[in-house]
C-alpha positions in Angstrom: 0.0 0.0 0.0 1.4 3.7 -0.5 2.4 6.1 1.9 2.4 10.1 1.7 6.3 9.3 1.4 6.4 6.7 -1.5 4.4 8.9 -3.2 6.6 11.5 -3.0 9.5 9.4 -3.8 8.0 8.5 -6.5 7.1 12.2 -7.5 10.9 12.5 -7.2 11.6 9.3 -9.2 9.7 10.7 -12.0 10.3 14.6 -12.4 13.4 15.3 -10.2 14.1 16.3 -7.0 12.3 19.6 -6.1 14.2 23.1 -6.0 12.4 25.6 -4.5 14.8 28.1 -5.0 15.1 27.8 -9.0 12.4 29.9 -10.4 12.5 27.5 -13.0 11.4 24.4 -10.9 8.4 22.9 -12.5 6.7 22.2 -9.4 5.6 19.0 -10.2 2.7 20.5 -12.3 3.2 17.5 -14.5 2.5 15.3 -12.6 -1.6 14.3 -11.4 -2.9 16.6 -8.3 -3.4 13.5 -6.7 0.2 12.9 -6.1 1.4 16.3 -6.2 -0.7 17.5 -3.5 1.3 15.1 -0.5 4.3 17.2 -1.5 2.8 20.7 -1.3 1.6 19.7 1.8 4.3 18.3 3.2 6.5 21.6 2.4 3.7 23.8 3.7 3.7 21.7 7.3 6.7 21.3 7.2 8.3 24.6 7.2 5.0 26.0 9.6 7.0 23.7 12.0 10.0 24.5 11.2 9.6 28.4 11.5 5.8 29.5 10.7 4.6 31.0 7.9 7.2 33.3 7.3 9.6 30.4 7.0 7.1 28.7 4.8 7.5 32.0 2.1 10.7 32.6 2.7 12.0 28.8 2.0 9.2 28.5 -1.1 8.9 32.4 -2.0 8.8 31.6 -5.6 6.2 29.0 -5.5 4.5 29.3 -2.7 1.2 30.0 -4.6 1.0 26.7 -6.6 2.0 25.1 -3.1 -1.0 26.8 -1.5 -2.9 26.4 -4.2 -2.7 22.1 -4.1 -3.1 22.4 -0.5 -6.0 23.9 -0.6 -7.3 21.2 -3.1 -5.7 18.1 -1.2 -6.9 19.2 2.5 -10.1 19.4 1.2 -9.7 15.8 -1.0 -8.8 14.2 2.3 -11.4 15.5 4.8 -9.1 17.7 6.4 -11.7 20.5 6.5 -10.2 22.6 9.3 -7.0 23.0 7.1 -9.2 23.1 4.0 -11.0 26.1 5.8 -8.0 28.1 6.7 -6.1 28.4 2.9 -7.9 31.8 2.7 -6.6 32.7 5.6 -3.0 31.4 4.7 -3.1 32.8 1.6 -4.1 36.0 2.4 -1.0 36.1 5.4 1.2 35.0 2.7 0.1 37.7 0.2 0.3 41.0 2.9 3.9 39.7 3.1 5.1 38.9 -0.4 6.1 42.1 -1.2 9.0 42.4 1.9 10.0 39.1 1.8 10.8 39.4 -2.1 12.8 42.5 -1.2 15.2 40.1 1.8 15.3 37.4 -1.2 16.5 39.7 -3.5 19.3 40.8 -0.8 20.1 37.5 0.2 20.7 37.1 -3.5 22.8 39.7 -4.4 24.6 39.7 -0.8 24.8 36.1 -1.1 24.4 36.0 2.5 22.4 34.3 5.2 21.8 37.2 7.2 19.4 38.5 5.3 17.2 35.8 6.1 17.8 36.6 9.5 16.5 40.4 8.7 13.3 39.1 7.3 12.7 36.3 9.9 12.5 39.0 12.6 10.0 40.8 11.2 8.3 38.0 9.3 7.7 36.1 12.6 6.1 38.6 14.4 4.2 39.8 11.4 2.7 36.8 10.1 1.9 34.7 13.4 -1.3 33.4 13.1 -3.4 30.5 15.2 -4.0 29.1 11.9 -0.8 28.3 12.1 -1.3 25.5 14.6 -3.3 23.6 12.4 -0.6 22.3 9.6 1.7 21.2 13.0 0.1 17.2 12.7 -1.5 17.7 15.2 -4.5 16.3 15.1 -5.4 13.5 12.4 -3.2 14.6 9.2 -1.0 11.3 8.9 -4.5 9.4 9.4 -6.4 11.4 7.0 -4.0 11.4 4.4 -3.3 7.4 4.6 -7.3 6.7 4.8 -7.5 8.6 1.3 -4.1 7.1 0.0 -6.0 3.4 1.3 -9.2 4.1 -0.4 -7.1 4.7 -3.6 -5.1 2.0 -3.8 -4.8 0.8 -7.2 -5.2 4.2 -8.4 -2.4 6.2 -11.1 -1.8 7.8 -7.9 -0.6 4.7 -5.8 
């Protein structure tokens, strides 16, 4: 039976390992929502864990809006309605912040140096801290959700 992981090994199999930071990066927009949505939201919880939001669009700034954007479709494929519920939410957080995160990429960039991420994270934190937050942390019933859909698919191009 597949897991959220062999599918995304097998999403990696196929088109490549994922680079976030290449605006180039096809984000796996070949491949069927089905799969592509366990990797979009694994990045998203992920780097909410990791740092917040503001991790989330600093580490996936140039494709956070496709990532989003299958997230919203594969919470709401699963039965994850709270996190189906709060993309709007995200989304909008994400958006008010585009702007000055894009502006500490484009330093980091140029500088080629780490402490512009630094810069941004200490406003970004702050700034974009949100309870919604709390909901991509697996807590709750994420891993169960997601291997009840992956179960009742089995068989599937998906699987």
């Amino acid at each position: 039976m597949a897991t959220e992981q062999s599918i995304i090994d097998k999403l990696f199999c196929d088109y490549g390992d994922p680079d976030l930071r290449n605006k180039g990066f096809h984000g796996y927009r070949a491949a069927p929502r089905d799969a592509r949505m366990f990797f979009s939201m694994r990045v998203l919880e992920a780097e909410i864990v990791n740092g917040g939001l503001a991790q989330f669009l600093w580490n996936a700034f140039l494709h956070w809006r496709g990532i989003c954007d299958d997230c919203a479709f594969g919470y709401s494929t699963i039965g994850a309605m709270p996190q189906a519920a709060a993309m709007p939410e995200v989304v909008r957080i994400l958006a008010a912040h585009e702007s000055n995160c894009g502006a500490h990429v484009a330093r980091a960039i140029a500088s080629k140096s780490v402490l512009e991420f630094n810069a941004w994270y200490a406003v970004g934190e702050t700034a974009m801290s949100s309870p919604v937050e709390k909901l991509f942390c697996q807590s709750g019933n994420l891993a169960e959700l997601k291997q009840a859909w992956l179960s009742s698919h089995a068989g599937s191009n998906v699987c």
